[in-house]
C-alpha positions, 0 to 999 in steps of 0.5 A: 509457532508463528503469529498470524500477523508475522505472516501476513507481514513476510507473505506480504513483503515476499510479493514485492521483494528482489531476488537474493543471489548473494555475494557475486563468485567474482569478489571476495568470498565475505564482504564487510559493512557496518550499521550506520546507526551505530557509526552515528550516521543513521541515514546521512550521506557521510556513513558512505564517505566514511566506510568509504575511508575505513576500507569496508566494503558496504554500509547496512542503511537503517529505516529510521526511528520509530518510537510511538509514530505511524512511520519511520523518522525516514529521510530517505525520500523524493531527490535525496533517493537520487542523491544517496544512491548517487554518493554510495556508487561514485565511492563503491560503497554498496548497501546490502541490507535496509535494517528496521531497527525501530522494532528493537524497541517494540513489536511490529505485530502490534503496530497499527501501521506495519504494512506501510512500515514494510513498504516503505523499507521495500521502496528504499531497498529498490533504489539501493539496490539492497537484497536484504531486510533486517527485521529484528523480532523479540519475544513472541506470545501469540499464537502460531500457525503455518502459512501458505507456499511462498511466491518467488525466490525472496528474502527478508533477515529475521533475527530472533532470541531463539536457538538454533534448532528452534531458528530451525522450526520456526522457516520450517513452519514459514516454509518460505525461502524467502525467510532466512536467519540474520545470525547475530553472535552477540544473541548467541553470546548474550545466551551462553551458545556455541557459535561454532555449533549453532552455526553448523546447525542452522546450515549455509542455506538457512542464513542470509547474513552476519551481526558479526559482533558481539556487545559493548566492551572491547573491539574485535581484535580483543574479544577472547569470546569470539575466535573468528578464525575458528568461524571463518574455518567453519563457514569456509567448510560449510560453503557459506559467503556473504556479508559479515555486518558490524553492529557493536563491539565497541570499546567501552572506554570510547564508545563514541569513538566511532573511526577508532572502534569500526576501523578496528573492527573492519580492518580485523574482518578483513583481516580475518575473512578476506586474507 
């Protein structure tokens, strides 16, 4: 069931992609970061200082917004690359992933522009030194199809509202290893799913990394719909590691607190999964 486009965009990113290697057996099993759009740092050097001064591990660097223009509103260019990667190593903040964020709001499959979309998210990613896209997919109607072999060992996080057995037919149907899950628990809350079961499902090899929180309310450390011991036990028995990203899961009462709400939430991570 993939759209024809879908795959044109993957195949095409796949020519050009870093390898993925994942999470170096020397450090900690489960690293921590979080979005710098949601700490409202979107492409700003302070998202680094301040990671930096919550104790995380990484920061997830959005392309930019996107609404009706032909490009992402990305900063991320000329000196300021040099800059950027600059300011992250000399605090050891380090940039797993380039998320395309601008696609929560709209399909990629229609954008006139896409493939330069994707490019420009590759050509960041270089400089950072990042192993993996985040590309958010909604709803899709079109119609699907397989494509051919992948070339090279790539990967590109695809978050989808489809369950786990379906997250399933879908790479089967890519049939690349250079699309793998981006597990979200909040779409998997958000549709009244077992995280423990489709997590076990999907398998360690399917997923290339963790939206580990869950929607607007109460942080982490609170959150009685998430027994992250429970997930750390089950990713520690499926042999998975890699990188757990905290998007959401911010008190509702200060929802612009942004020190109070992903200081919690990282320092419970770390608490949970590096302890």
């Amino acid at each position: 069931m993939i759209p024809k486009r879908l795959l044109s965009l993957l195949l095409l990113a796949l020519l050009v992609f870093p390898a993925y290697l994942g999470i170096s057996a020397g450090g900690n099993r489960y690293k921590v970061a979080a979005c710098d759009w949601m700490m409202l740092k979107r492409q700003k050097l302070g998202s680094f200082k301040l990671m930096h001064e919550l104790g995380g591990d990484g920061v997830e660097m959005d392309m930019g917004g996107l609404g009706v223009r032909d490009t992402f509103d990305n900063k991320f260019h000329r000196h300021f690359r040099k800059l950027f990667r600059e300011t992250a190593d000399s605090l050891g903040v380090l940039v797993p992933s380039v998320a395309m964020s601008g696609f929560y709001g709209q399909s990629f499959l229609t954008h006139h522009n896409y493939k330069a979309l994707v490019e420009d998210c590759l050509s960041t990613m270089r400089v950072m030194d990042s192993k993996v896209a985040y590309l958010p997919l909604g709803g899709i109607k079109e119609d699907w199809t397989k494509p051919g072999p992948a070339r090279d060992g790539l990967v590109i996080g695809i978050r989808t509202p489809l369950d786990a057995k379906e997250n399933i037919r879908l790479l089967k149907e890519i049939d690349s290893p250079g699309i793998k899950i981006y597990y979200s628990f909040q779409t998997a809350l958000d549709n009244h799913r077992d995280i423990i079961s489709e997590l076990k499902t999907l398998g360690k090899d399917r997923i290339c990394q963790i939206h580990a929180s869950n929607t607007e309310g109460v942080t982490l450390d609170r959150d009685t719909a998430l027994d992250m011991p429970k997930i750390k036990e089950t990713l520690d028995k499926m042999g998975w590691s890699g990188w757990l990203v905290v998007e959401r899961s911010r008190d509702v009462k200060e929802v612009r607190n942004v020190k109070k709400n992903f200081g919690t939430n990282i320092r419970y991570l770390k608490e949970v999964f590096q302890k």
